[in-house]
PAZAPA-339408 format. One record per residue: residue in one letter; x negated, y, z of N, C-alpha, C in turn. Coordinates in Angstrom, 1 decimal. Each point is the difference from the previous one (the first is absolute). Example, Ala and Ser with C-alpha at 12.3 -4.5 7.8 and 13.67 -1.06 7.14 Angstrom:
SITE   type      n_X      n_Y      n_Z     ca_X     ca_Y     ca_Z      c_X      c_Y      c_Z
SITE      A    -13.2     -5.7      7.8      0.9      1.2      0.0     -0.9      1.2      0.0
SITE      S      0.4      1.1     -0.7     -0.9      1.1      0.0      0.8      1.1      0.8
//
This chain:
SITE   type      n_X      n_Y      n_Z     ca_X     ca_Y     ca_Z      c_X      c_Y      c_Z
SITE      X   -119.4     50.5    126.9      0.8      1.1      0.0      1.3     -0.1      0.8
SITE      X      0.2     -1.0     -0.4      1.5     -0.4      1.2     -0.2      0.1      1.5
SITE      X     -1.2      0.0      0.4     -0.5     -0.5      1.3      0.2      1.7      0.1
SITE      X     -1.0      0.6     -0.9      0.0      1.4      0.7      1.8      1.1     -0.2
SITE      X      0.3     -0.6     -1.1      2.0      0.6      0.6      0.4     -0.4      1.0
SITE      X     -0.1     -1.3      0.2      1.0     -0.2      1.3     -0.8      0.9      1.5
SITE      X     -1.5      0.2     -0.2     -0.4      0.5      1.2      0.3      1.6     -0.2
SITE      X      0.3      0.3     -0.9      0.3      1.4     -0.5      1.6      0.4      0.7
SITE      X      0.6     -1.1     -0.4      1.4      0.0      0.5      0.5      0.3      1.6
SITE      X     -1.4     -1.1      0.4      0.3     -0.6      1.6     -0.2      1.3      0.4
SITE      X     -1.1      1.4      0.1     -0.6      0.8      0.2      1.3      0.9     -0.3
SITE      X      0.6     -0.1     -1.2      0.9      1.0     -0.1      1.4     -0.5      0.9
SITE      X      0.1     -0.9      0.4      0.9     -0.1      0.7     -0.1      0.2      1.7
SITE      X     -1.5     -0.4      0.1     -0.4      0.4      1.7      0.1      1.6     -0.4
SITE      X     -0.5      0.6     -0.7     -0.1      1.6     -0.3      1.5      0.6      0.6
SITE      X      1.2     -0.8     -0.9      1.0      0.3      0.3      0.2     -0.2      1.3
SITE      X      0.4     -0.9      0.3      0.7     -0.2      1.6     -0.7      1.1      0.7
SITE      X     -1.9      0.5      0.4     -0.4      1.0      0.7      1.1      1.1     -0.8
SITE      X      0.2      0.4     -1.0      0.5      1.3     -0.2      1.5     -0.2      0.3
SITE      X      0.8     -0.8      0.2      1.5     -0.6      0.6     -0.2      0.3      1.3
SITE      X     -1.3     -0.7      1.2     -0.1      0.4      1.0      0.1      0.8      0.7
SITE      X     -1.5      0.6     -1.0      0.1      2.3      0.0      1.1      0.2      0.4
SITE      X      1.1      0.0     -1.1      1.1      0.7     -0.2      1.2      0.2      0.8
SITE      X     -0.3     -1.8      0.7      1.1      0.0      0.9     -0.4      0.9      1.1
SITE      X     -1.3     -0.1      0.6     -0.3      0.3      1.1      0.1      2.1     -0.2
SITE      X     -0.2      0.3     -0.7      0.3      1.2     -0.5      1.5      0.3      0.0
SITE      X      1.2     -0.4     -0.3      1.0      0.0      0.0      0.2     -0.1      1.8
SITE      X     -0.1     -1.2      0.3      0.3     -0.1      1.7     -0.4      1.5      0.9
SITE      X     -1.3      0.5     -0.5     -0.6      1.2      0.9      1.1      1.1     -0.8
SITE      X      0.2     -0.1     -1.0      0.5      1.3     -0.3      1.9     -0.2      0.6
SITE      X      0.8     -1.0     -0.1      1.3     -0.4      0.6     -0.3     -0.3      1.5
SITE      X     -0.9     -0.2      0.4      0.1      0.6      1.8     -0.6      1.4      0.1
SITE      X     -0.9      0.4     -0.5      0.1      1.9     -0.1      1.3      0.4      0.2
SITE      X      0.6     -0.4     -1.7      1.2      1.0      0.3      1.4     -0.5      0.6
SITE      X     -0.3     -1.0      1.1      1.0     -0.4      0.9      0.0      0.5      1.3
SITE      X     -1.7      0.0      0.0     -0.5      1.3      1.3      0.4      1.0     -0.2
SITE      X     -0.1      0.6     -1.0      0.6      1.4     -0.2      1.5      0.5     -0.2
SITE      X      0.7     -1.1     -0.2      1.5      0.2     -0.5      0.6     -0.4      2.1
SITE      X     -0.9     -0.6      0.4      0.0      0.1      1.3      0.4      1.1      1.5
SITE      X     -1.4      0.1     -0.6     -0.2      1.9      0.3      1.2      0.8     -0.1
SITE      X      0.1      0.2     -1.4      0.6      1.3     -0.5      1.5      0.0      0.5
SITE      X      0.3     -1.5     -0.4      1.7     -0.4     -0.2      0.3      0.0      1.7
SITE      X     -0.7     -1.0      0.7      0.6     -0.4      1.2     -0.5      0.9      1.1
SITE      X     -1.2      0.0     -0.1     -1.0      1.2      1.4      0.9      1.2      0.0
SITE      X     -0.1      0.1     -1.4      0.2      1.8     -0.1      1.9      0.0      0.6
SITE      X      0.6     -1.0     -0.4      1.9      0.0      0.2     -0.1      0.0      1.6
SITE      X     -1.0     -0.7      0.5     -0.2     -0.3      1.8     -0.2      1.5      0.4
SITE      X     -0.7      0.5     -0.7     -0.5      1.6      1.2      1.2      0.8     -0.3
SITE      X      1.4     -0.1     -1.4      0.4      1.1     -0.2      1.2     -0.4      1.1
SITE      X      0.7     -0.7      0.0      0.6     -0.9      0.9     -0.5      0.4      1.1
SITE      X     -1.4     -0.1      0.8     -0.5      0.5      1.3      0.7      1.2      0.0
SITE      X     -0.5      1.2     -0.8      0.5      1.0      0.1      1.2      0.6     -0.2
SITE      X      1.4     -0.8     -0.5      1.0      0.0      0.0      0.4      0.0      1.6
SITE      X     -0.4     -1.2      0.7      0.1     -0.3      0.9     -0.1      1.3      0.8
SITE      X     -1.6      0.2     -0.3     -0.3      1.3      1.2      0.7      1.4     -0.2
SITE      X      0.7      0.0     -1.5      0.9      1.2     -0.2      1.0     -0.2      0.8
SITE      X      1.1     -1.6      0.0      0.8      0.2      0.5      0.2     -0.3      1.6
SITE      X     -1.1     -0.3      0.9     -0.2      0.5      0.8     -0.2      1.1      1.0
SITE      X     -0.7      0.9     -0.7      0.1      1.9     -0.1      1.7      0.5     -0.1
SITE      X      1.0     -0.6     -0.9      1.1      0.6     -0.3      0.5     -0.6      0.8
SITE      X      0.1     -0.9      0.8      0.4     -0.7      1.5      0.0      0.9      0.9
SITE      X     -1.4      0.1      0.2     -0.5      0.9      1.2      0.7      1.6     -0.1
SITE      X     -0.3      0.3     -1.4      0.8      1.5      0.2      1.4     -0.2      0.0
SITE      X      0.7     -1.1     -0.1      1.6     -0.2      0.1      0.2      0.6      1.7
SITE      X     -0.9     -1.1      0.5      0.2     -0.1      1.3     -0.1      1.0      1.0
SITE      X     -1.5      0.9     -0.3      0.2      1.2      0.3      0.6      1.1     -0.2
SITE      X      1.0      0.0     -1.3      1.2      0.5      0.0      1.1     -0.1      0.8
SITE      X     -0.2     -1.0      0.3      1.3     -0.7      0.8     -0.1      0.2      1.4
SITE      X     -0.4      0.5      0.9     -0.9      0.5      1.1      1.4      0.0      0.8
SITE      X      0.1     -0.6      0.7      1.4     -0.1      1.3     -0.2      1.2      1.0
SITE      X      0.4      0.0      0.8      0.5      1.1      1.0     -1.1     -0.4      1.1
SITE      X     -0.8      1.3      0.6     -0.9      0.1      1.0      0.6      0.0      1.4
SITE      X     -0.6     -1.1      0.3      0.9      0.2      1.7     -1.3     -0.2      0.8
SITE      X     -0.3      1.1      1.0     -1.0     -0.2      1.1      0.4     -0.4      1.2
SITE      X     -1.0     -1.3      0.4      0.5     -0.6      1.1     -0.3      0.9      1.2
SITE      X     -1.3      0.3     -0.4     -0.8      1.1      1.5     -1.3     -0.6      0.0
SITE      X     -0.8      0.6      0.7     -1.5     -0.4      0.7      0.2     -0.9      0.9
SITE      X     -1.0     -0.8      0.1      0.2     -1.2      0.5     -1.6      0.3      0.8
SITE      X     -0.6     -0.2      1.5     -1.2     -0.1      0.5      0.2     -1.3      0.9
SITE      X     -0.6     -0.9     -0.6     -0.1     -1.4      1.3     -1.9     -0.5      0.0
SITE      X      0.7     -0.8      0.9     -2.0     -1.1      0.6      0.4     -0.6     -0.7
SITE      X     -1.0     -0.4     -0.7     -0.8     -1.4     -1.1      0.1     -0.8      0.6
SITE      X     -0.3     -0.9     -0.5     -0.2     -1.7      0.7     -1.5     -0.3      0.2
SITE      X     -0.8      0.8     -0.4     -1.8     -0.5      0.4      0.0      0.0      1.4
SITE      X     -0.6     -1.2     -0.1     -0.3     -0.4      1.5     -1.2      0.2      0.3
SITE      X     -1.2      1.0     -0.7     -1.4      0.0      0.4      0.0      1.8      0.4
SITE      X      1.2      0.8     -0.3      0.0      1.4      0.1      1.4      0.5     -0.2
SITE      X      0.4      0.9      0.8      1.0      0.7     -0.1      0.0      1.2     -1.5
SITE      X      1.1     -0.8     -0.5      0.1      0.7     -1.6      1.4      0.5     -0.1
SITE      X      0.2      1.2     -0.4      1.4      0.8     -0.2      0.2     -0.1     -1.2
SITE      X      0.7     -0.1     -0.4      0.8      0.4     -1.4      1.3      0.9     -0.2
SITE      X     -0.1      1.3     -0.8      1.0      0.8     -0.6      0.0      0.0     -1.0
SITE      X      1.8      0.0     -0.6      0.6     -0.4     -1.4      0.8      0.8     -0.3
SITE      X      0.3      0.5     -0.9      1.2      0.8     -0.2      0.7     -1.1     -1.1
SITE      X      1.5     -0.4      0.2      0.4     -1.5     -0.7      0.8      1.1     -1.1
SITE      X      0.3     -0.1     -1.1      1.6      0.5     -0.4      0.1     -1.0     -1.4
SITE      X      1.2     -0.6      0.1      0.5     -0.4     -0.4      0.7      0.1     -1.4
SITE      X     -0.4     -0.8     -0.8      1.0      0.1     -1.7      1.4     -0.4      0.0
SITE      X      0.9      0.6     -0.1      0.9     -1.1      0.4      1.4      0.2     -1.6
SITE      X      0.6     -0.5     -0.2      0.9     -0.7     -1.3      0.5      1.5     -0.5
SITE      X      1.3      0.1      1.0      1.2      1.0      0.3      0.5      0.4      0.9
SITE      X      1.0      1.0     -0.2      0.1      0.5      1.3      1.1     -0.5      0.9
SITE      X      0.6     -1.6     -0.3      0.4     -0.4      0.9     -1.1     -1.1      0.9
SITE      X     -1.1     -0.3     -0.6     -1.0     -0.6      0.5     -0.2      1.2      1.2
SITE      X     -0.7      0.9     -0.4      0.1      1.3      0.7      0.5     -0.2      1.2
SITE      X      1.2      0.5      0.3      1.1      0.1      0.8     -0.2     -1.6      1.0
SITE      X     -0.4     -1.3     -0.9      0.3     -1.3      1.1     -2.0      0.2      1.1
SITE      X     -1.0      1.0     -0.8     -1.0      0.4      0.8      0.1      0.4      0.9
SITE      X      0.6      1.4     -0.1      0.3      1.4      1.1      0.6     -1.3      0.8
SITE      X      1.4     -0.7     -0.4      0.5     -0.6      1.3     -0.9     -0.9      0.7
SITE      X     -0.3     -0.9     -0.3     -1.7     -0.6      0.4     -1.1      0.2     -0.1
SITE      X     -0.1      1.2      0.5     -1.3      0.7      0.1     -1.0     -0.6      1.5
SITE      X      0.9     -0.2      1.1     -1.2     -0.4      0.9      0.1     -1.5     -0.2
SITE      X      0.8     -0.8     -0.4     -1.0     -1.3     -0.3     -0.7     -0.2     -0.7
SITE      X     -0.1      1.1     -1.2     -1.0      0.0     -1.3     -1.6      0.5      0.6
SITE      X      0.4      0.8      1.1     -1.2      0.7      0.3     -0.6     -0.9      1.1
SITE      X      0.5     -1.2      0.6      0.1     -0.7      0.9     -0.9     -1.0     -0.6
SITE      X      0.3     -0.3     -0.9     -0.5     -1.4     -1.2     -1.2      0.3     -0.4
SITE      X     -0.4      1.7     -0.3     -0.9      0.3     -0.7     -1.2     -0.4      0.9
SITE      X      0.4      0.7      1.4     -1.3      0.2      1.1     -0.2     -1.4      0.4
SITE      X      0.8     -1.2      0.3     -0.2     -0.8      0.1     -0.8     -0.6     -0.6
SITE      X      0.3     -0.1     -1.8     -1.0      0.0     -1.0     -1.6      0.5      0.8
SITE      X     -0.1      1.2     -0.1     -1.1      0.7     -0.1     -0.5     -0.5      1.3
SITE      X      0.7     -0.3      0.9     -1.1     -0.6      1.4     -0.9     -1.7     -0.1
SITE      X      1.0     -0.4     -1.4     -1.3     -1.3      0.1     -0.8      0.2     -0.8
SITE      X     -0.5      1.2     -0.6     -1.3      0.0     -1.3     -1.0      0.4      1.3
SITE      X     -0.9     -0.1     -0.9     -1.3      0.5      0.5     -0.8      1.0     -1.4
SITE      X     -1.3      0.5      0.4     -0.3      0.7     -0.6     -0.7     -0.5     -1.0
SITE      X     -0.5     -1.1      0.2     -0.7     -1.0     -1.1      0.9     -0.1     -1.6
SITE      X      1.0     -0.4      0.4      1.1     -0.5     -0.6      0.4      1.9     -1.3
SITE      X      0.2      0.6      0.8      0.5      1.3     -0.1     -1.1      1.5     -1.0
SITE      X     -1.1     -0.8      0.0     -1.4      0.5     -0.3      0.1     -0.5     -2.0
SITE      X      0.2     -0.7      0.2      0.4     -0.3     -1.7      0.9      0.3     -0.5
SITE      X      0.2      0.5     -1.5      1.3      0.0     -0.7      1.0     -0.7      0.2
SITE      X     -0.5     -1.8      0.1      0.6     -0.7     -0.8      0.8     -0.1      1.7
SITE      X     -0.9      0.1      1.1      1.0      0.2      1.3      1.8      0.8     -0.3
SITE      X     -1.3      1.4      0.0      1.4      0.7     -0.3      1.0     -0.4     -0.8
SITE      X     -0.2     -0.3     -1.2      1.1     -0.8     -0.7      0.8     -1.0      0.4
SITE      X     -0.5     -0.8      0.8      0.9     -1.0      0.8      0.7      0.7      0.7
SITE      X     -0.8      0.5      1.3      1.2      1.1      0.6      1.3      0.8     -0.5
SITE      X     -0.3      0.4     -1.3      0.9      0.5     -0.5      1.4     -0.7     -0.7
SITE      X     -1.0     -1.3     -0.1      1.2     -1.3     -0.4      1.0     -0.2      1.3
SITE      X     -0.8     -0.3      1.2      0.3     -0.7      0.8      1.1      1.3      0.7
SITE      X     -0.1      0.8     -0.1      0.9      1.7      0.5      1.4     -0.3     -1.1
SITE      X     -0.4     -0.4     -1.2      1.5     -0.3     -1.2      0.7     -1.0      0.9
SITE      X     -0.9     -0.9      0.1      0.9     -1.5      0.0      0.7      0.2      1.2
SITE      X     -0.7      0.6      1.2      0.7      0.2      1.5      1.2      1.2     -0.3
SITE      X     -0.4      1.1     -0.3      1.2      1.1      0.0      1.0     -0.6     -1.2
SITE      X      0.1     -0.5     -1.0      1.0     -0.8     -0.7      1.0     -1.1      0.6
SITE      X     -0.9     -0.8      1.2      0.6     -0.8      0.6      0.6      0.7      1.2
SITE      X     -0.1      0.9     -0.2      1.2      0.6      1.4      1.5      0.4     -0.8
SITE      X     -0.5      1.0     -1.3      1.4      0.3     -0.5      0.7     -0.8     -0.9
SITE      X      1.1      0.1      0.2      0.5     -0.9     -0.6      0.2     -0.6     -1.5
SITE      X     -0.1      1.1     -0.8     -0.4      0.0     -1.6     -1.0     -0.2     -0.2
SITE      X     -1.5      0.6      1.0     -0.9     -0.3     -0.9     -0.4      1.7     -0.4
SITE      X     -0.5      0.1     -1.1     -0.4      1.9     -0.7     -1.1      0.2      0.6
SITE      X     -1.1     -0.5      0.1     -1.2      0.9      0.6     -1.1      0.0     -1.1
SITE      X      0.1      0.3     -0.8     -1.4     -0.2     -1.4     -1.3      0.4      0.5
SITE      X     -0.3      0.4      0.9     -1.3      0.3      0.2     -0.5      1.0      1.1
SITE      X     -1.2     -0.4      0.4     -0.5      0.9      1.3     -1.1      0.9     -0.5
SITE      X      0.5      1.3      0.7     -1.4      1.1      0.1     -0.5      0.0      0.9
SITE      X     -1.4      0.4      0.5     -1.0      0.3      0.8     -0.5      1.5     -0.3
SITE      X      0.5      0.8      1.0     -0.2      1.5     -0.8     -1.3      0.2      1.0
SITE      X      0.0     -0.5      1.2     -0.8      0.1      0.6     -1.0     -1.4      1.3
SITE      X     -0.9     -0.2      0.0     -0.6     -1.4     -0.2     -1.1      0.0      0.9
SITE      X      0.0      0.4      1.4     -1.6     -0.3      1.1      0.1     -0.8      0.5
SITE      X     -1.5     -0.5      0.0     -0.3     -1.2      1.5     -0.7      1.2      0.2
SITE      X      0.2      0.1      1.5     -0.9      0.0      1.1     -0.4     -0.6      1.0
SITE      X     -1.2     -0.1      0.3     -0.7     -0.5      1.0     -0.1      0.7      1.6
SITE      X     -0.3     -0.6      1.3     -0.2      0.7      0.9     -0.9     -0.2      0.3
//
């Protein structure tokens, strides 16, 4: 009889440890569940509202700015030759200018033909490759700031319009 307690024992004690095992392993799945989930909810979800804070206060930027709309100054139409060297390519522009205030204003009108001097100069080394993309025209329009700024003396040119925009070909 002693023989069969102590094997009664040993059994109840392997019995235990499997059910201690179970338990743990059950606890571990259920404390990473809800660490995945407190994951999600807490941190993912604080990331996208944040995203969209962002993208709110990027919109109230934008309409700042286009409230803020500077004074229209047109330079003129501009028609020059391209730089393609495989065909004669024309280009017409109509340029006008964003400019600060109206003493920015006033330092244009007075340098008006070097500004318009700078521009075509500009516009004789593109080609039409270049000029056929957006992201062309966007440079050009960078590259029209940084030259007409660097003539006046302050500076004031916020930005270029294109009211009117052809290549032609011959």
């Amino acid at each position: 009889m002693a023989e069969e307690n102590k094997e009664q024992e040993q059994e109840e004690k392997k019995g235990g440890k499997k059910k201690l095992l179970i338990i743990a392993v059950l606890l571990l799945i259920i404390l990473a569940g809800g660490g995945g989930a407190a994951y999600k909810f807490l941190i993912i979800d604080k990331q996208k509202e944040e995203k969209q804070e962002n993208k709110a206060e990027k919109i109230q930027e934008e309409i700042k700015d286009i409230e803020n709309l500077g004074i229209m100054f047109e330079v003129g139409t501009f028609i020059v030759n391209l730089a393609d060297k495989d065909a004669d390519r024309f280009l017409k522009v109509t340029v006008i200018l964003e400019i600060e205030n109206e003493q920015v204003k006033m330092e244009v009108e007075k340098r008006l033909p070097q500004i318009k001097d700078a521009i075509t100069t500009l516009l004789f080394t593109k080609n039409s490759k270049d000029l056929k993309t957006a992201e062309g025209i966007e440079l050009l329009k960078e590259e029209i700031i940084k030259r007409v700024n660097a003539i006046l003396p302050l500076g004031g040119v916020k930005n270029v319009y294109f009211t009117d925009f052809v290549i032609q070909t011959a």
